[in-house]
Every structure is written in structure tokens, then in C-alpha cells.
C-alpha positions in Angstrom: 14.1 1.6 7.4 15.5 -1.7 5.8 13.5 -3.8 3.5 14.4 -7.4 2.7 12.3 -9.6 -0.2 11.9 -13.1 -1.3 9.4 -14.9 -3.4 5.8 -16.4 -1.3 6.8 -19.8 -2.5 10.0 -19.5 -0.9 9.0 -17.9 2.2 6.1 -20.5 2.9 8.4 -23.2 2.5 11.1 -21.3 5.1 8.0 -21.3 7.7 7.1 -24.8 7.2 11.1 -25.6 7.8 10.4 -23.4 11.1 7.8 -25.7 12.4 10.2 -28.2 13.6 11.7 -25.6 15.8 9.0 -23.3 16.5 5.5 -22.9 17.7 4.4 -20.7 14.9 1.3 -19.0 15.1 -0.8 -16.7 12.5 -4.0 -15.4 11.3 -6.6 -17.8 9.4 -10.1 -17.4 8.5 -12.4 -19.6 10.1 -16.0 -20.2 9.3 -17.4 -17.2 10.3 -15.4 -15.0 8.0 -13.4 -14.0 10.7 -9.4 -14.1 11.3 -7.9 -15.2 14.3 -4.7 -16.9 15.2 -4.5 -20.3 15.1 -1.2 -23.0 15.3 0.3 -23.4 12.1 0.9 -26.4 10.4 2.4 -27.4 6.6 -1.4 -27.8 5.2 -2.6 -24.2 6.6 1.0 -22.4 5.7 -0.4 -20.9 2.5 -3.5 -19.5 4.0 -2.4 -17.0 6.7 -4.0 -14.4 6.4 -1.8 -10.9 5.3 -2.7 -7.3 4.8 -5.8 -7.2 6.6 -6.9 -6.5 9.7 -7.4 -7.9 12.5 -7.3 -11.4 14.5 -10.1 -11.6 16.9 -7.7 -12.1 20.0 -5.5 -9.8 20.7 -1.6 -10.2 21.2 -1.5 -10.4 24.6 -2.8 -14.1 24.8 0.5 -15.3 24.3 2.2 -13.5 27.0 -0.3 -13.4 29.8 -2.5 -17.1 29.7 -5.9 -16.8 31.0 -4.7 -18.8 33.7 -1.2 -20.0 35.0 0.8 -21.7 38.2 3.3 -18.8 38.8 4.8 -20.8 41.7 6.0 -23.7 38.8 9.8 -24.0 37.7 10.9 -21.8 34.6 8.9 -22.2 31.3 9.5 -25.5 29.3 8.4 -23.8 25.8 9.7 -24.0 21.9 10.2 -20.7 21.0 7.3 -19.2 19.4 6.9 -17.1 16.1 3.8 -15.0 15.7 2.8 -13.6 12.5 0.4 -11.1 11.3 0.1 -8.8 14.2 -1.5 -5.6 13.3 -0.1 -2.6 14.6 -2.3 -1.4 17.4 -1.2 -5.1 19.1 2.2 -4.4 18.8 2.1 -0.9 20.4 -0.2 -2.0 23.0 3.3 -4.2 24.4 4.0 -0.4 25.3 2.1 -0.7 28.3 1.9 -4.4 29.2 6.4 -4.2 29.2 5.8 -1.4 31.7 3.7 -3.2 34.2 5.5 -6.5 33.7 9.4 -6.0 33.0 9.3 -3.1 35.8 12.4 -4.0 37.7 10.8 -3.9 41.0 8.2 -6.0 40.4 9.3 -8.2 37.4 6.8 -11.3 36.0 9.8 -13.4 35.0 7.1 -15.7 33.0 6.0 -12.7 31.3 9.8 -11.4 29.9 10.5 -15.4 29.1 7.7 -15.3 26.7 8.7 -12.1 25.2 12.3 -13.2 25.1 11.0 -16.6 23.4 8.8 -14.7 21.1 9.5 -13.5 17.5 6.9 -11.0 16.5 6.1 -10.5 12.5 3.6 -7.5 11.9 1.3 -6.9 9.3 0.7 -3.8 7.4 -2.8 -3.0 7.1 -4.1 -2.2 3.5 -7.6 -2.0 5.3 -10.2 -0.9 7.7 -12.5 -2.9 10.2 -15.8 -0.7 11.1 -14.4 0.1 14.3 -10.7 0.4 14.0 -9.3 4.2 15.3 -5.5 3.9 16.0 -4.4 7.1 13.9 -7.1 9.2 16.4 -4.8 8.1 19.2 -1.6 8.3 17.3 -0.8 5.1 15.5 -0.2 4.3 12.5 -1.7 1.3 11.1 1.3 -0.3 9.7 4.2 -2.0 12.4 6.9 0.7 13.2 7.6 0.1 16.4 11.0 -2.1 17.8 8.3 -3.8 20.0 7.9 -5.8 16.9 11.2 -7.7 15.1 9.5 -7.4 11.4 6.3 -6.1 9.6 5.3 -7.8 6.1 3.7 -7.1 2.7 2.6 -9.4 0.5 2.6 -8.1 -3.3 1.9 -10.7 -5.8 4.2 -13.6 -5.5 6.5 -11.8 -3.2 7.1 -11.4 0.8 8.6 -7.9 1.7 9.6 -7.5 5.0 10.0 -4.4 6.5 13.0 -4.8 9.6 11.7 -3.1 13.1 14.7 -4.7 15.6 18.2 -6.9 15.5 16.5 -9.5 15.7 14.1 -9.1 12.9 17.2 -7.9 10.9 18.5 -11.7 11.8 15.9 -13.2 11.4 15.0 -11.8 7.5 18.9 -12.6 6.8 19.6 -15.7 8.3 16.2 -17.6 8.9 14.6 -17.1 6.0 17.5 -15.9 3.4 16.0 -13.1 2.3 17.3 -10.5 0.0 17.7 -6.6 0.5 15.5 -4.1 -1.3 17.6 -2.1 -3.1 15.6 -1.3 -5.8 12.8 1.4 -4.4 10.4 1.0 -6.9 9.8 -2.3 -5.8 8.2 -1.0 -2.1 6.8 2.3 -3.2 3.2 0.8 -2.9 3.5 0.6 0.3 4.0 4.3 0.8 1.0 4.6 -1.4 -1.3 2.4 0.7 -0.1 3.7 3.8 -1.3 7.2 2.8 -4.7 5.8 1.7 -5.4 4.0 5.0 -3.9 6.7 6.9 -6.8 8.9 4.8 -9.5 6.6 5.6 -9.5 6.4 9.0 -8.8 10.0 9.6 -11.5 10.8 7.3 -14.0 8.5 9.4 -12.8 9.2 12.8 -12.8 12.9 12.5 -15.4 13.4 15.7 -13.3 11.3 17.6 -10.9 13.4 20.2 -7.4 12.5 20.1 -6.3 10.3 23.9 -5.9 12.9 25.9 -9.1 15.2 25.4 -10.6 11.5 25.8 -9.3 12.1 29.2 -10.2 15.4 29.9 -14.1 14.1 29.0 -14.4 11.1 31.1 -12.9 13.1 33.9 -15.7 15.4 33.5 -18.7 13.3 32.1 -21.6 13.2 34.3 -23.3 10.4 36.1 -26.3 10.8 33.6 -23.6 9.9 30.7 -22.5 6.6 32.6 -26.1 5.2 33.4 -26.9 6.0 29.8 -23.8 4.3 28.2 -24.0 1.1 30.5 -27.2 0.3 30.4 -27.3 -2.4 28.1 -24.0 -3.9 29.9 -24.7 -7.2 31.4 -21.2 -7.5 32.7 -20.1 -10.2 30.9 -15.8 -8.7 30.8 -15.5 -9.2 26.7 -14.6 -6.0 26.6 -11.6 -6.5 28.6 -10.7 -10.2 27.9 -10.3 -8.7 23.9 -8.6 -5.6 24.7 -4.4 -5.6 23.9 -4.0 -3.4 27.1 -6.3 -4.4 29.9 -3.7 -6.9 33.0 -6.1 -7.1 35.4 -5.4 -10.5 37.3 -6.2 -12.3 40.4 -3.6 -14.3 42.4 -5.4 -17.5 43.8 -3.5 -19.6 46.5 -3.8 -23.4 45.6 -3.2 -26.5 48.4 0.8 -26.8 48.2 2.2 -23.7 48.6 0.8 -22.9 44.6 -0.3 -19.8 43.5 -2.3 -19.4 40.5 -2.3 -15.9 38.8 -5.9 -15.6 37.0 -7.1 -13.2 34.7 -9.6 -10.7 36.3 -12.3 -7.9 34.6 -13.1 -5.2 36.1 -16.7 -5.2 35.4 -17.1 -8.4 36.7 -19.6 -7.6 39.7 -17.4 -8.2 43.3 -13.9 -6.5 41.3 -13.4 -4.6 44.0 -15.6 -6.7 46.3 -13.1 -6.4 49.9 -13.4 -9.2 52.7 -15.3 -7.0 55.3 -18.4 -7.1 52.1 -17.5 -3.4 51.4 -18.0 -3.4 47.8 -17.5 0.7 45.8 -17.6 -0.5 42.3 -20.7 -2.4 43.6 -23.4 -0.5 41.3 -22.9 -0.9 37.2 -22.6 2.5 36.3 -19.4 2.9 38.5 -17.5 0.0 36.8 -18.2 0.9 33.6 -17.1 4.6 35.2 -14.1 3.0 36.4 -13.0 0.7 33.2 -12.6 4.3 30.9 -11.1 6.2 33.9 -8.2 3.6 33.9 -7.5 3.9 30.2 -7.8 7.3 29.5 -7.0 9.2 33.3 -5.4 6.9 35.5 -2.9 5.1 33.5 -2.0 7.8 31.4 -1.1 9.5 35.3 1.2 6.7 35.8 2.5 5.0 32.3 4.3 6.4 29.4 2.6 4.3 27.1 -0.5 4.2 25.5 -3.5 2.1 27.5 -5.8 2.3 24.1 -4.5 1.2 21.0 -7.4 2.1 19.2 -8.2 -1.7 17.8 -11.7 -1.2 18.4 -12.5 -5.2 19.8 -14.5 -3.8 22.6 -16.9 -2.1 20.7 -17.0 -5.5 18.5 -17.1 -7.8 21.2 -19.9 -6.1 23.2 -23.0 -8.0 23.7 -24.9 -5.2 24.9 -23.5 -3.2 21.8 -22.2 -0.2 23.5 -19.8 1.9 21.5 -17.4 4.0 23.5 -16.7 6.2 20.5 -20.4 7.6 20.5 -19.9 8.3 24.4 -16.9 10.3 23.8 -18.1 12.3 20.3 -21.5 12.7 22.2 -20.2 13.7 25.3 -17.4 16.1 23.9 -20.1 18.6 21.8 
């Protein structure tokens, strides 16, 4: 693994260059005392947020909108730089690459944005309540070529750890920076990496790895889905903050448009068909039918990962449900 360095002072002023270029994008606390991204401008440049995890939105806002005219001419876009991204975003491009650069079925919209895009992880020297990537294999620090670089902040200096070519490029020629080639400089990071690594295996250690998650939503009962979705009002945050979840709906417009819409699936009338037959109808079953996907189907199908371990879900969850419990309870 290649490590480049340069001084904060130097590296903030590279970014604010970058603005005139790109649409830069990175983690910033608001009000609330939470992070999310935000556009970056000169005046916010020294507060992005580094180290910690982990933006409210997940990464896949940037490559799938909410809502978009897929029948419009190619994508008029600067090219975007997004920094901060914790690992279990990055990974999570496992999946959403498989569905949308498939070659039969390509979403040329989709690979434009990830061709446009430069992707800067974040090492995380902490834990949110919820987070559980190492119980489903990954670690929480970038080391995946999904990304181009990860960074460290320590003191008054950026290290950048290189994941891709284009990273590599990027930490040479963008920003000038210098190669690590004394080790003592980065052998905190080791050091942190083996205490959050600790951490979360030490509070996660009911949780079942991915696929014995499988094997117990294949085999829960009914009694364990009223139980567990009972307090669901359908509202989708569950989905709208998960890195993973593409469900979309393709909406034809007057003008020969069609408008590709982000979909939940436990919105009541998902599976809703014209003839009013309706077999996600009752709550239980869509709730059923969102942790099948994840842990039974996709894994059937994909290669990659369809749960990060990011934990948003639980967070965002009005009626405060917490999947983890279902699958520690439901596995004694």
C-alpha cells in the first residue's frame, strides 16, 4: 500500500484551487451535531469533517438522484470530488456496479457519474452506536479500488493512503503530495486500526456474520416478523439511507420522457400489480421481504455484499426497530 503526505495547510488550499474545476463535496457538522455532506466552498474548506464516522446520507446519492429524466442527452456535469467516505459506503459500490455497469443492462448515467467521480475515503478512528461492518467482513478503514484514496489527518498533516491509478494521480499530480517513506510517520494508523477493529468486534460479538444472517431470516417465523414490524409505519427511511438498497420506478412523462424514480419496498402498493393483486400487501411481508433481499436473495444472485454494515437503518427508524436484536434474538 502507497502512502503520500503533505501539510493540512497545504492540502486545504489545493481543494480550494479544485473548486474552480470541481464540484467538491464533504462531511460538515450541522446543527444538530451530525455530519453529512454538503457542497464545499473556500469558507467551509477547513471544517470537513475527518476521522469520524459517518455522513448521514449515504454514498449512493451521488450516483443514483432521487429522481432523474433518463430519456435526456448525456450528463452536462463538472466532475465531482467526494471526500470523507467511510468504508462501508465505498464497499457498498460492490453491489450498486453490479446492477448498474452489467453489460446487458448498463445505466449509462450511472457509469458517467462514477467515471466523473473522484472518491476520497476516510479512516475511521471511531464508532457510531450502530455501526457493524467487521461482523459482515469490513474493515472500517477504505481498502477497496472502489475508492481512488483514503485519508488521515494527524496534526497538521494530510496522509493519504492510495486505493487506485487514479488516486495514485491524483495525490501526485493534483495535490503535489509527497511519498511516505519514512514508516514511523503512518504507524498510528496501524495502531488505530487495531483498536477500532477491537471495538466493534468486542460490541458486535452476538451479531452472526452475513451469511448465518441468511440462514435465520430464511428460517424466522411469522411470529418474529409481526413482532419486529410492528412499530413500522412504512415511512421507507430505512431504504432511502441504506448504501445498497436500487429500488426504482420508471415513470413515463408526456413526450416520449421517462423518468426513473427512486422506489421502497415498504412503501404499501411496492408490489401493488394493475389487476389490484397486491402479495406484499400486509406489513409483516414487506418488512419479511426488505431482509430476504439483503441477506437471501441478492446474496443468490450478486457477488457483492448487499449490507455494508453502516447501521443508518437502525438510526433512521422512526418506529425504532433494530434489525440487530431480530437477528441476535432470533439466532439463540
Amino acid at each position: 500500500m502507497k502512502y503520500y503526505f503533505l501539510k493540512k495547510e497545504k492540502w486545504d488550499r489545493a481543494l480550494d484551487n479544485l473548486l474552480a474545476d470541481y464540484r467538491i463535496y464533504a462531511p460538515l457538522y450541522n446543527e444538530f451535531g451530525h455530519q453529512d455532506y454538503e457542497p464545499l466552498t473556500s469558507d467551509l474548506v477547513s471544517a470537513i469533517v475527518y476521522n469520524k464516522p459517518k455522513p448521514v446520507s449515504p454514498l449512493k446519492i451521488f450516483f443514483l438522484p432521487v429522481k432523474e429524466n433518463v430519456t435526456t442527452e448525456d450528463l452536462d456535469e463538472k466532475p465531482a470530488i467526494i471526500i470523507g467516505v467511510p468504508a462501508c459506503d465505498i464497499e457498498a459500490l460492490g453491489i450498486l456496479d453490479e446492477i448498474y455497469l452489467d453489460e446487458s443492462y448498463e445505466d449509462r448515467f450511472y457509469r458517467m457519474r462514477r467515471e466523473n467521480t473522484i472518491i476520497i475515503g476516510s479512516d475511521c478512528f471511531d464508532i457510531n452506536e450502530h455501526c457493524h461492518c467487521t461482523s459482515y467482513g469490513i474493515n472500517p478503514w477504505p481498502s477497496s479500488s472502489k475508492g481512488d484514496l483514503s485519508v488521515t489527518i494527524n496534526n497538521d498533516l494530510v496522509i493519504l493512503r492510495v486505493l487506485s491509478d487514479r488516486g495514485n494521480k491524483f495525490a501526485t499530480e493534483t495535490v503535489s503530495a509527497e511519498v511516505v517513506s519514512d514508516l514511523s510517520m503512518i504507524s498510528f494508523i496501524d495502531v488505530r486500526h487495531r483498536e477500532i477493529e477491537s471495538l466493534l468486534s468486542r460490541v458486535n460479538k452476538e451479531l452472526p456474520d452475513y451469511k448465518k444472517t441468511g440462514e435465520i431470516v430464511k428460517q424466522a417465523t411469522k411470529a418474529v416478523w409481526m413482532k419486529y414490524s410492528s412499530t413500522c409505519v412504512s415511512c421507507g427511511a430505512c431504504t432511502t439511507v441504506c448504501p445498497t438498497c436500487t429500488c426504482f420506478l420508471l415513470i413515463d412523462k408526456p413526450g416520449f420522457h421517462k423518468v426513473k424514480q427512486m422506489d421502497a419496498c415498504q412503501y404499501p402498493g411496492f408490489e401493488k400489480t394493475a389487476g389490484g393483486e397486491d402479495p406484499l400487501k400486509e406489513l409483516q411481508n414487506r418488512f419479511r421481504n426488505r431482509h430476504m433481499c439483503k441477506y437471501v436473495w441478492k446474496p443468490e444472485k450478486f457477488k457483492n455484499l448487499a449490507c455494508t454494515g453502516c447501521g443508518r437503518c437502525i438510526e433512521a427508524c422512526i418506529g425504532k426497530i433494530n434489525k440487530n436484536k431480530l437477528f441476535i434474538e432470533t439466532a439463540k
